[in-house]
N, C-alpha and C positions, 0 to 999 in steps of 0.2 A: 296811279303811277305803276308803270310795268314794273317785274319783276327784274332784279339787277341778276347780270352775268356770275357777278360776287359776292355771292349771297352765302356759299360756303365757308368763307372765311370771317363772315361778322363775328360768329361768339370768339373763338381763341385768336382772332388778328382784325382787329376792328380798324386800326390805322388803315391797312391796306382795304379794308370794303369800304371805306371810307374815301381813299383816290380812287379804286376802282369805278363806283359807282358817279363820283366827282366827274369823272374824264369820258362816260354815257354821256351824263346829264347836258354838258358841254360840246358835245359832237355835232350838232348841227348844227347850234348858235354860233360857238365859237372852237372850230376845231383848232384852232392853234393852242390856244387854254386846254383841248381836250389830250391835245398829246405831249401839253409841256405834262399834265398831271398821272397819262401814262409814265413820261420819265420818273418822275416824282415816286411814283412805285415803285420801280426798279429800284430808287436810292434807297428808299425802307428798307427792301425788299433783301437787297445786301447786305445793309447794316441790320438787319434781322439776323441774317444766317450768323455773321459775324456773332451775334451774340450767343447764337444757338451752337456754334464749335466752341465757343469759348475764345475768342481767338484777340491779339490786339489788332489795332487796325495798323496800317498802315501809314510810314512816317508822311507820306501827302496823302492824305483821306481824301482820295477826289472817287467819284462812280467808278470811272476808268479804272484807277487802282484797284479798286474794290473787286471789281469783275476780275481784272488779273490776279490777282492775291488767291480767290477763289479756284480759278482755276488751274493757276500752281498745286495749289493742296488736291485737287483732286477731287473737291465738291462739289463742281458746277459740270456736268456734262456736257461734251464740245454743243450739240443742238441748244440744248440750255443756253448754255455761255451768246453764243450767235444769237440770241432770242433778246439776251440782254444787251447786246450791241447792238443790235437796230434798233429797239426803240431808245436805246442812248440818242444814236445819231437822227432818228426823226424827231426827237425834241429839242436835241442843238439846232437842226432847223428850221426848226420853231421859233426858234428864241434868234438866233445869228441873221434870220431875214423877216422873220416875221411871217414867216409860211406853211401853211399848212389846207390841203384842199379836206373833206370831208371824207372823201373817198381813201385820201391817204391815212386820217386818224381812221377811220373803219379799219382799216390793216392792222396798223400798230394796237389798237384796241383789241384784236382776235390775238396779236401774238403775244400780248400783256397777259390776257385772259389762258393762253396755255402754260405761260410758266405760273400763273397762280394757280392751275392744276396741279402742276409739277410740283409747286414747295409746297402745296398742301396735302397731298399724296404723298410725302417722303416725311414731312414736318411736322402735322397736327397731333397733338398728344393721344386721340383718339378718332382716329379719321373715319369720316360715313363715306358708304361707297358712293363716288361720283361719275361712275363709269357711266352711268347712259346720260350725264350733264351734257348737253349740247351747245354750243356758241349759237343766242340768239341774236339778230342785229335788233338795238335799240330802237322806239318806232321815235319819231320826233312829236315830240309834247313839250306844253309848255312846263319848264323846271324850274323858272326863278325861285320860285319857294323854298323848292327842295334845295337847290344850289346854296341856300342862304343858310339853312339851316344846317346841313355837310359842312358848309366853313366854320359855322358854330362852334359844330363837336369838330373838327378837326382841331382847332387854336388847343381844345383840353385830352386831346388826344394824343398830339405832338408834345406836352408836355408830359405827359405820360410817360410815353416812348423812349424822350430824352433821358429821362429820368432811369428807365430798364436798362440805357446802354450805359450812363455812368457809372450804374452798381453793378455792372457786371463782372463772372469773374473770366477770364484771360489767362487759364493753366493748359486750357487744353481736354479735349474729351479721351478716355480711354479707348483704346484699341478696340476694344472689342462694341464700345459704343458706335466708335469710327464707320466698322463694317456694316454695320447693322444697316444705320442710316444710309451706306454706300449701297449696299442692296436696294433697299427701300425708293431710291433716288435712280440706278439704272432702272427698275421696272418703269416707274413711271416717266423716265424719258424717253424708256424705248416706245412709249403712245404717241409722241409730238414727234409730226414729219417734220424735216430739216427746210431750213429757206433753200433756193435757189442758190450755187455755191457762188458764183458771178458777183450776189449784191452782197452776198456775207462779206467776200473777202474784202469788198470796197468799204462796207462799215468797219469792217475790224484794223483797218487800214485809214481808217476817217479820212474816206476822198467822197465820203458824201457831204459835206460841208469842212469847212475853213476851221479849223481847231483852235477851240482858246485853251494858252496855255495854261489857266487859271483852274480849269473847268469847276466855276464856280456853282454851288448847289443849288437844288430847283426852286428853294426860298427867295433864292437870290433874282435867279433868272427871270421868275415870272413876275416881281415886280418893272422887269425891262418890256413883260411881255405889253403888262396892264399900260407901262407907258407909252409903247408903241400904240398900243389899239386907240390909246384914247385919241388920236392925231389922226389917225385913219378910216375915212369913211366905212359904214358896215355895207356889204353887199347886200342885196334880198336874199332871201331864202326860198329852195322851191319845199313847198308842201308834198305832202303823202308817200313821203319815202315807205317802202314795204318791207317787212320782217323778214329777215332770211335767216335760216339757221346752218349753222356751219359745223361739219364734225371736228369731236376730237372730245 
């Protein structure tokens, strides 16, 4: 099995090498699965920080909130912030039509893969330098295995997880914590180039698909996903996709 993109983050953030590596595994078989589980990281991904400022959530805990709440405080750097709105909105259209080509989850997978640069570069308790990490594209293999056992440890992971954000505590980080991390956090966004400003604004404006105003979370969604696919013939697949590697 090739080496996962997110392999950085297994020892202090296993949840997230856990959808990371999930939403690879999934990219050729099933890129709609692959990018509902890119979403799926962004929601951790949130509710991580949230837990890492200290902070409560907000009174509709939806992703949506989550990203604005963040980036009220100051946390989330505008590239950042963008980073986590599109793959918001390619996983809503995932779920809202049941679509997703390969080539589209390859995108959202390279821009999953630079904000998990980004919080782990500002975030890991003691971070190894990852500066010559490169975005490799996943080669296509067979993963059912692996797929099966990812869900395994995910179900005792996510129980895990739930468990860090109930006992958390919600006072607030001091000031001078505040900075530290705020430093920590522009360097490493000033590495990620910005999207094209044209589709940002359409994601930050969700005119890339039809808004539920629920915006129910990715536990939720993807069993609509799993419903949908089961009614839906599978396309073939073509063979020998080739590895590209990508900067940043």
């Amino acid at each position: 099995m090739s080496t996962s993109n997110f392999r950085f983050l297994e020892e202090e953030f296993p949840i997230l090498f856990n959808l990371g590596q999930s939403a690879e595994f999934n990219l050729y078989q099933d890129p709609v699965t692959a990018s509902f589980k890119i979403r799926q990281f962004g929601e951790r991904l949130t509710e991580k920080l949230f837990e890492e400022h200290k902070l409560e959530f907000p009174a509709e805990n939806s992703f949506h909130n989550r990203i604005k709440t963040l980036e009220f405080g100051r946390i989330l750097p505008n590239n950042i912030k963008d980073l986590f709105f599109h793959i918001k909105e390619k996983g809503n259209i995932a779920v809202h039509q049941n679509k997703a080509t390969v080539d589209e989850a390859k995108h959202a997978l390279f821009l999953c893969y630079k904000i998990s640069k980004w919080f782990y570069e500002t975030y890991a308790t003691v971070p190894a330098d990852i500066t010559a990490f490169k975005f490799q594209m996943p080669a296509e293999l067979d993963t059912r295995h692996a797929l099966y056992v990812l869900e395994t440890d995910y179900k005792n992971l996510e129980q895990r997880f739930e468990q860090l954000l109930q006992e958390r505590q919600t006072t607030g980080l001091p000031e001078e914590t505040q900075q530290v991390i705020q430093q920590r956090s522009e360097k490493a966004a000033s590495k990620i180039d910005q999207l094209p400003q044209a589709l940002l604004a359409k994601a930050f404006r969700g005119e890339l698909v039809p808004q539920d105003p629920q915006d129910e979370p990715a536990s939720v969604l993807l069993q609509k996903i799993k419903a949908a696919q089961a009614s839906t013939p599978k396309a073939k697949k073509t063979k020998g996709e080739n590895q590209t590697e990508l900067a940043l």
